[in-house]
MARDRENPA-425255 format. One line per 3 residues: number of its first residue (from 1); for each residue x, y, z of C-alpha. Coordinates in nm, 2 decimals, padded with zeros to 4 digits, always signed. Layout:
# residues N
NUM> X,Y,Z; ...
//
This chain:
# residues 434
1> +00.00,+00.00,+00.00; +00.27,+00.25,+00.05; +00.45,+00.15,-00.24
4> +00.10,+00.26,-00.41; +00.14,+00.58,-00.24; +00.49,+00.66,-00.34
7> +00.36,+00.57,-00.72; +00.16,+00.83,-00.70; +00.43,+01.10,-00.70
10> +00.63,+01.01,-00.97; +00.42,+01.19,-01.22; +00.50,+01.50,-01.02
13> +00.89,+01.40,-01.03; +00.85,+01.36,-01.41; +00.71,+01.69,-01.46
16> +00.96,+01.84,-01.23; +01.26,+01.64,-01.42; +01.08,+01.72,-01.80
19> +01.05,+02.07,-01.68; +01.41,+02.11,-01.56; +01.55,+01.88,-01.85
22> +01.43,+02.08,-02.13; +01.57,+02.41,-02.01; +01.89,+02.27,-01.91
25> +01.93,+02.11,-02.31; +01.79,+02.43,-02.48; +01.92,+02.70,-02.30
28> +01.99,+02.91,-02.59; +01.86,+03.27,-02.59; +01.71,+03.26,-02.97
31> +01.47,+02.90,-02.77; +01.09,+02.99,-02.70; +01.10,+02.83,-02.40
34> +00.70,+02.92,-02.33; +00.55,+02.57,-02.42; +00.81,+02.36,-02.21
37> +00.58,+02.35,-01.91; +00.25,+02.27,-02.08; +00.49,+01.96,-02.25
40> +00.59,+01.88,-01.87; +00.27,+01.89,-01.77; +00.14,+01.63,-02.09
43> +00.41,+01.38,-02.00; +00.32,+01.39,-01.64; -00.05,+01.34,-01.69
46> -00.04,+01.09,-01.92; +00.19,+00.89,-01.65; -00.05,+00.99,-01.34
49> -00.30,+00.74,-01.58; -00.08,+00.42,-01.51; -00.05,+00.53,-01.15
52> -00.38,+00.47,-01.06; -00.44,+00.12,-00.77; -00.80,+00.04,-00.80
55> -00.91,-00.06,-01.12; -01.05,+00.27,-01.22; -01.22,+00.28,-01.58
58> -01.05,+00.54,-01.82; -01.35,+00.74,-01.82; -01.35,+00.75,-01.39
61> -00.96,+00.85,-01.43; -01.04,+01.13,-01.65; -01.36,+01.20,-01.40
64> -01.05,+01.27,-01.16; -00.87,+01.49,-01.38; -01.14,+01.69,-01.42
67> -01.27,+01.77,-01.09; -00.90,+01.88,-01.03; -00.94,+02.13,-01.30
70> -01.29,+02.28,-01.20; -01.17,+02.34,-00.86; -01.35,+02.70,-00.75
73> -00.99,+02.84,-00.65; -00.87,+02.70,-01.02; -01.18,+02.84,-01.21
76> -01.16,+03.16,-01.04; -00.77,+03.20,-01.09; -00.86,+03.16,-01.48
79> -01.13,+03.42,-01.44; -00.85,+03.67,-01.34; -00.58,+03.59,-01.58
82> -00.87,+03.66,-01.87; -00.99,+03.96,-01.72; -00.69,+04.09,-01.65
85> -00.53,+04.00,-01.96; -00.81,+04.20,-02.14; -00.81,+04.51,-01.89
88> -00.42,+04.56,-01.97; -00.51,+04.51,-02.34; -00.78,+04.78,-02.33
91> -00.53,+05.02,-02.10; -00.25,+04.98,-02.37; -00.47,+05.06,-02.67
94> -00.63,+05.35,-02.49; -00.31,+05.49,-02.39; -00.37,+05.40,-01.97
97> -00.10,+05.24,-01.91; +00.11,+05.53,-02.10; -00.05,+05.78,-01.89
100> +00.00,+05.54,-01.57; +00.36,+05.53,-01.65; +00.40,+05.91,-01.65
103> +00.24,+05.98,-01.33; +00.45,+05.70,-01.15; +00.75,+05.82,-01.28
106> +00.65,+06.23,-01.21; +00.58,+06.05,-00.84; +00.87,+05.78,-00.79
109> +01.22,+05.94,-00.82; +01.42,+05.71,-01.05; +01.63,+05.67,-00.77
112> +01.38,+05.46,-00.58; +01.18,+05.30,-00.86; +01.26,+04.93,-00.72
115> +01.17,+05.04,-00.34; +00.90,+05.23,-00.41; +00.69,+04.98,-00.65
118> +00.80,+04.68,-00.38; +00.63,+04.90,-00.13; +00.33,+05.01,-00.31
121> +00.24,+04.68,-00.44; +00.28,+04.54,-00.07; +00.05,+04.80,+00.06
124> -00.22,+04.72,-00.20; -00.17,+04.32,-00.14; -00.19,+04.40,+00.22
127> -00.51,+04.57,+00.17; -00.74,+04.39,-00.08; -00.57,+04.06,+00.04
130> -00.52,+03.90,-00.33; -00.17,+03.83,-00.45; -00.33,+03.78,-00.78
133> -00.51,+04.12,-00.82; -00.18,+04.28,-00.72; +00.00,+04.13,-00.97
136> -00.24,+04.20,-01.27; -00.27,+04.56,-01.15; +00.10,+04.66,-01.14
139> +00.27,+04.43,-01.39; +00.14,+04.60,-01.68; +00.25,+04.95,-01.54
142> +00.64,+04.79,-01.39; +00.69,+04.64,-01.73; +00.63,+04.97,-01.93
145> +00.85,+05.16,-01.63; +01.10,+04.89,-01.69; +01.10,+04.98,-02.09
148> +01.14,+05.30,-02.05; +01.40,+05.34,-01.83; +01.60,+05.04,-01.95
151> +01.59,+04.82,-01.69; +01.60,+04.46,-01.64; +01.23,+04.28,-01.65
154> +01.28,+03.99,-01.46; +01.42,+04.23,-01.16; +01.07,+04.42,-01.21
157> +00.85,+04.11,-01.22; +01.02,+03.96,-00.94; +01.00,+04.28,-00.72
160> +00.63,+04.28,-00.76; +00.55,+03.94,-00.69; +00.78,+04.04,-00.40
163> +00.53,+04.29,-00.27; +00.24,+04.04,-00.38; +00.38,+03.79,-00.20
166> +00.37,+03.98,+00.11; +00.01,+04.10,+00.10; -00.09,+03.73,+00.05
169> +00.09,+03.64,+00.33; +00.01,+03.93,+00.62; -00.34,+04.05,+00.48
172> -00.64,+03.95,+00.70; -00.83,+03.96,+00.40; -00.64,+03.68,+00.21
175> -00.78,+03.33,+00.12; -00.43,+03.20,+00.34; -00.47,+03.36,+00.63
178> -00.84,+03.31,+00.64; -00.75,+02.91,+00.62; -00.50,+02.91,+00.82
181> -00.69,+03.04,+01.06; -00.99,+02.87,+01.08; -00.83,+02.51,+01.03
184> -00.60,+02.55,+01.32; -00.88,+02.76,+01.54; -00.65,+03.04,+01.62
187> -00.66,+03.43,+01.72; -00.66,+03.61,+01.41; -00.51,+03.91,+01.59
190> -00.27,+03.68,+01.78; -00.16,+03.50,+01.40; -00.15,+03.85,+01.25
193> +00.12,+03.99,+01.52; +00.35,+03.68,+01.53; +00.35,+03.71,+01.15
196> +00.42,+04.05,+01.18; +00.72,+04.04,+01.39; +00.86,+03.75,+01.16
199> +00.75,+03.94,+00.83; +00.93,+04.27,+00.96; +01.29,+04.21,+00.90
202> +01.23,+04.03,+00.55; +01.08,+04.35,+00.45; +01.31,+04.54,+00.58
205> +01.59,+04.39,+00.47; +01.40,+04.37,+00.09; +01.39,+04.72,+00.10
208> +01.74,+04.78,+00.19; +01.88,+04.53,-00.07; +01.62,+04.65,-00.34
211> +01.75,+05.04,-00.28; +02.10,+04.96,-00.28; +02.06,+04.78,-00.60
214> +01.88,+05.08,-00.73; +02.15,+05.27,-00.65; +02.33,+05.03,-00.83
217> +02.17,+05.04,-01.10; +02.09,+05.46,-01.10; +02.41,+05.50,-01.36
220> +02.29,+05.28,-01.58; +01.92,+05.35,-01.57; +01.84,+05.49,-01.94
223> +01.79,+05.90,-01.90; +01.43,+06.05,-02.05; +01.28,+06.32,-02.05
226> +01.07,+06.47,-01.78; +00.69,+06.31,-01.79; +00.45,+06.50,-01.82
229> +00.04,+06.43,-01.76; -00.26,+06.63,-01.84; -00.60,+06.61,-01.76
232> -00.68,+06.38,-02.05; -00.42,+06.17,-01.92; -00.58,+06.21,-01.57
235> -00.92,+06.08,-01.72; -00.72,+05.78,-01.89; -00.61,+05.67,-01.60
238> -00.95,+05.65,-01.36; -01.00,+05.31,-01.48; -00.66,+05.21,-01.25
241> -00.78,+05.43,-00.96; -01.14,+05.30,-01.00; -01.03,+04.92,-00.95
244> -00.81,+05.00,-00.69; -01.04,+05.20,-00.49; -01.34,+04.89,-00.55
247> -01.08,+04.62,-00.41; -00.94,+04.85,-00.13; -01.36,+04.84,+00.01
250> -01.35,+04.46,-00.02; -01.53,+04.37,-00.41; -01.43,+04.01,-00.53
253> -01.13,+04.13,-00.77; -01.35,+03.97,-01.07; -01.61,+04.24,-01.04
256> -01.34,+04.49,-01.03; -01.19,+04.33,-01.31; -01.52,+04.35,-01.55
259> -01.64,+04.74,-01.40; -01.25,+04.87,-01.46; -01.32,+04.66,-01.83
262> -01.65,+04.83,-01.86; -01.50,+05.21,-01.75; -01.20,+05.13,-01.96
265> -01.41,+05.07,-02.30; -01.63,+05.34,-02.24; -01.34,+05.61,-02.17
268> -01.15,+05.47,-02.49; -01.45,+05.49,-02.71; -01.55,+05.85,-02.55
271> -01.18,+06.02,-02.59; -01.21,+05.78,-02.96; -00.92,+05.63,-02.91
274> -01.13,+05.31,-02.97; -01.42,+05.26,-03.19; -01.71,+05.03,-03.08
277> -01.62,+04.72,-03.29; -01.22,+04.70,-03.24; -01.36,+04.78,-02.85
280> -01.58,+04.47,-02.87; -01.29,+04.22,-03.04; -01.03,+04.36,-02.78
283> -01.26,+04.13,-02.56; -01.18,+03.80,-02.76; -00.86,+03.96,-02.91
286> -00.70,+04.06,-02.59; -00.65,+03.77,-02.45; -00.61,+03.57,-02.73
289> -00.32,+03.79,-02.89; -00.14,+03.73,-02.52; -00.02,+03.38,-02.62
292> +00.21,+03.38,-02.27; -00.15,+03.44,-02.09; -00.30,+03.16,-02.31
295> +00.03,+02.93,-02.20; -00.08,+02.96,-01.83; -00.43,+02.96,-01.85
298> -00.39,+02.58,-01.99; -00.14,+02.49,-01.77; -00.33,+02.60,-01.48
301> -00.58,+02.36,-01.58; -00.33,+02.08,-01.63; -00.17,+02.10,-01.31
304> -00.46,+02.09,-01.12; -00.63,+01.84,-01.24; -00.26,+01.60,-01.21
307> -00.23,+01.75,-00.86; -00.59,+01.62,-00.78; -00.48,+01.25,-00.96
310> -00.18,+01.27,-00.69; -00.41,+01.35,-00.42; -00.67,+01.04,-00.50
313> -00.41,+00.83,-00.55; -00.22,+00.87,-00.23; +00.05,+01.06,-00.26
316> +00.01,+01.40,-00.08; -00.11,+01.11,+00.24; +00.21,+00.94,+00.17
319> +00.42,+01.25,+00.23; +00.22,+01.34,+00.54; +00.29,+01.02,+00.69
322> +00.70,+01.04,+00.62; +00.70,+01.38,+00.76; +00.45,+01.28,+01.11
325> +00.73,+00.98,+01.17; +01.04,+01.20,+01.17; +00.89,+01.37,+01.47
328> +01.09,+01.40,+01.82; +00.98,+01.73,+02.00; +00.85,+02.08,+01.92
331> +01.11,+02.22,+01.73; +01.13,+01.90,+01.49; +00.73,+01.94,+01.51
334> +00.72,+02.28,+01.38; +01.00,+02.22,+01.08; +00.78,+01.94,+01.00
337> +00.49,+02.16,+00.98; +00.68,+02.41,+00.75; +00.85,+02.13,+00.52
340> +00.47,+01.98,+00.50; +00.31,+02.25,+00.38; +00.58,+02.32,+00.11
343> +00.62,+02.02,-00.01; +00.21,+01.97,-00.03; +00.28,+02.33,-00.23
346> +00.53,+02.19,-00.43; +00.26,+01.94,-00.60; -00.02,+02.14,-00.64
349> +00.11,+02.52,-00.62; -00.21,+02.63,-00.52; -00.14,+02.72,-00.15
352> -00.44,+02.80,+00.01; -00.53,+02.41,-00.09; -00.21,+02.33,+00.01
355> -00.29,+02.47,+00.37; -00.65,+02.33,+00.34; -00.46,+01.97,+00.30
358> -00.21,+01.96,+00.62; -00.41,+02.17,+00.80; -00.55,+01.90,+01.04
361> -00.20,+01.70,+01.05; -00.06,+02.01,+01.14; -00.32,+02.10,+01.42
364> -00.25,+01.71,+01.55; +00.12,+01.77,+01.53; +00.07,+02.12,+01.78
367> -00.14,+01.99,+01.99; +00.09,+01.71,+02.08; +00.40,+01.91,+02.09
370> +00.24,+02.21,+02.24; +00.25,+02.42,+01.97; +00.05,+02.74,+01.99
373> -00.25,+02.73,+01.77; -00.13,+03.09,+01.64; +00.22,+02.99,+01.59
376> +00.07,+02.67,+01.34; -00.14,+02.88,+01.17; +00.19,+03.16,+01.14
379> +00.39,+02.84,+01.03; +00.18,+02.70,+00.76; +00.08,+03.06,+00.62
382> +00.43,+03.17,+00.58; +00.52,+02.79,+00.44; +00.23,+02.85,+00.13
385> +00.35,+03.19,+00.10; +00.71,+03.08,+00.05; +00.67,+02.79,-00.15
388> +00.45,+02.98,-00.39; +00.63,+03.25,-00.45; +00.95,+03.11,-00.58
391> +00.78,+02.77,-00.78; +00.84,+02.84,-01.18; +00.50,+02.70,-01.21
394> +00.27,+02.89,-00.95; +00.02,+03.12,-01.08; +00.15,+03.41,-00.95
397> +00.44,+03.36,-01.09; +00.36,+03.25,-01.42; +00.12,+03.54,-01.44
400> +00.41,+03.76,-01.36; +00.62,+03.66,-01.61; +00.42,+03.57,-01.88
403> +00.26,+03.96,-01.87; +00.67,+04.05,-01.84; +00.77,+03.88,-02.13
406> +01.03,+03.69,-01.96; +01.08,+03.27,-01.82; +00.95,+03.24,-01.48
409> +01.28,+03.10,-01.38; +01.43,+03.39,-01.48; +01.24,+03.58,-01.12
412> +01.46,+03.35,-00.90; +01.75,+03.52,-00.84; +01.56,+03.81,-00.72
415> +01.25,+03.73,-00.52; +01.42,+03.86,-00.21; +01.14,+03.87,+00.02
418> +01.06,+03.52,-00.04; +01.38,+03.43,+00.09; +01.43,+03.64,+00.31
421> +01.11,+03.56,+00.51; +01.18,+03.18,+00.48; +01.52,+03.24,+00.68
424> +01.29,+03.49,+00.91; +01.10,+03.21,+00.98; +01.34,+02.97,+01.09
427> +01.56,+03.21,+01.29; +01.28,+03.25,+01.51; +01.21,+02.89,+01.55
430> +01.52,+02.84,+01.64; +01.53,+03.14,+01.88; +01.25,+03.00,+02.02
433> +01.34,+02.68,+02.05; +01.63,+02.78,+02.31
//
């Protein structure tokens, strides 16, 4: 029976090892390296299909697949990458995200462009509690900022998942917090200020790194002239403020998405930068003509659907139980709780699932090891948090890069916080521990 279990993961090693493989072997710079994790993801399925113990018909193993993929989280993540793949189409032919672009950089001194979009993008995760919406609201406008003045892409993309990451962490509003939480009945306000004084120094220390590289990076920073914005421009850009003030008051960032869509269109076709029939195709059209968007739309779907084959078939138990015999006192209990969590992420990059999953185990493990119910839920928040901000394959970080133009490995060398709050994390364990 655990043999049957350990089967079960090999079709996430193979996706892992296909995934690796194939940008190892064509590393070249001219390589589209955009379909390699869709082609990971094909091999992988097709060998979760021989991994299954009890006779299941091909039309049950399917059945599997596919209540993976129409997960609410899953179908709701897709939502977003078409809305906001559509919204930032709509902005760019209106001449938003131009207008966006100016006022950010009339606002931000170039020496403090990295700093002050890391911090900005926090404050707005922090707020609406969506990692997601972040990230679809200020790509767009670091990517253009990141043309203009010459700098590098991934550095951009990586400092706003950066800030993402942290809002998706921290935020009482978030989907992780919320579960973490409930499944591990804690104090909301007791989780929130232990995160807090773990969260603080990987900020900090993000902040300090990102404005020294700045500083860095100020010589070589491409010179422009001085932006400029008018009222027009002012009007161009309500569609920005609009969605940001309706997920700062709590709307589920698909309505925002669709009434900054709606305001978007209508300013476009009012100022005639659009007429109404290229306005209507930019709804097929601008998602469409993002094939990067397309890439991870599908491969959204894949993985969750071969993450919920891994599930049925044992696997993510068969980790659990590893992990729960390893187990000799509180300190080992709450690495295990942390390892758990990201491994569980590691298969299914969806973390609030991923928390969902070892919640209980990890409840079991506290209790017996006298673990604070805050400090679990702190533990398996910042685990999901970590975990999915530096996986290739995440959401987040696929949407990232995908609206950057760049690989998703290319973030990894600069996702900072991530790191940082990672070896937070375990310096206060260990702090603790004596």
């Amino acid at each position: 029976m655990k043999n049957s279990k350990l089967i079960a993961l090999v079709p996430f090693g193979i996706f892992l090892s296909t995934f690796t493989l194939l940008n190892i072997i064509y590393n070249q710079a001219t390589v589209v390296r955009d379909n390699f994790p869709i082609f990971a993801a094909f091999a992988a399925i097709i060998a979760s299909f021989f991994t299954f113990q009890n006779n299941e018909s091909l039309n049950e193993k399917v059945g599997v697949f596919i209540e993976g993929a129409t997960q609410k989280i899953v179908i709701h993540m897709c939502f977003i990458f078409y809305l906001s793949t559509v919204f930032t189409t709509i902005l760019q032919e209106t001449g938003g995200i131009q207008a966006a672009v100016n006022l950010s950089l009339l606002c931000i001194p170039v020496w403090c462009i990295l700093p002050g979009l890391f911090i900005v993008t926090s404050l707005f995760s922090f707020t609406v509690g969506t990692s997601m919406g972040a990230i679809a609201a200020f790509m767009p406008i670091a990517v253009s900022i990141a043309s203009h003045l010459s700098l590098n892409p991934s550095l951009m993309a990586a400092t706003i998942v950066c800030g993402a990451m942290f809002g998706d962490n921290l935020s009482i509003l978030s989907d992780t917090t919320i579960a973490s939480v409930q499944i591990t009945n804690a104090n909301m306000k007791e989780k929130l200020i232990l995160n807090t004084i773990i969260a603080a120094p990987a900020f900090l220390l993000s902040l300090i790194l990102l404005t020294y590289q700045n500083y860095n990076l100020t010589s070589t920073i491409k010179t422009i002239e001085s932006a400029t914005i008018t009222l027009i421009d002012f009007i161009k850009i309500l569609p920005y403020i609009a969605t940001f003030y309706l997920a700062l008051i709590g709307l589920d960032i698909l309505i925002v998405m669709m009434l900054g869509i709606i305001l978007a269109l209508s300013i476009g076709i009012s100022l005639q930068s659009l007429s109404f029939l290229p306005a209507i195709n930019l709804l097929f059209d601008g998602f469409y003509a993002s094939k990067g968007m397309v890439n991870v739309f599908i491969l959204v779907l894949l993985l969750s659907g071969l993450s919920k084959i891994i599930s049925h078939n044992g696997g993510i138990e068969y980790v659990i139980e590893k992990l729960k015999h390893k187990l000799s006192g509180a300190y080992h209990g709450k690495i295990a709780i942390f390892l758990l969590v990201s491994l569980i992420n590691m298969t299914i990059a969806i973390n609030t699932i991923a928390i969902l999953i070892t919640g209980s185990v990890a409840s079991k493990i506290g209790e017996e090891y006298g673990i604070d119910n805050s400090e679990t839920a702190c533990i398996l928040d910042i685990g999901s948090c970590v975990s999915q901000g530096i996986l290739p394959y995440a959401p987040q970080m696929l949407l990232a890069a995908s609206m950057a133009h760049v690989s998703a490995i290319s973030l990894l060398p600069y996702l900072y916080y991530q790191y940082f709050l990672a070896i937070s994390l375990l310096i206060f364990m260990t702090c603790k521990k004596k």
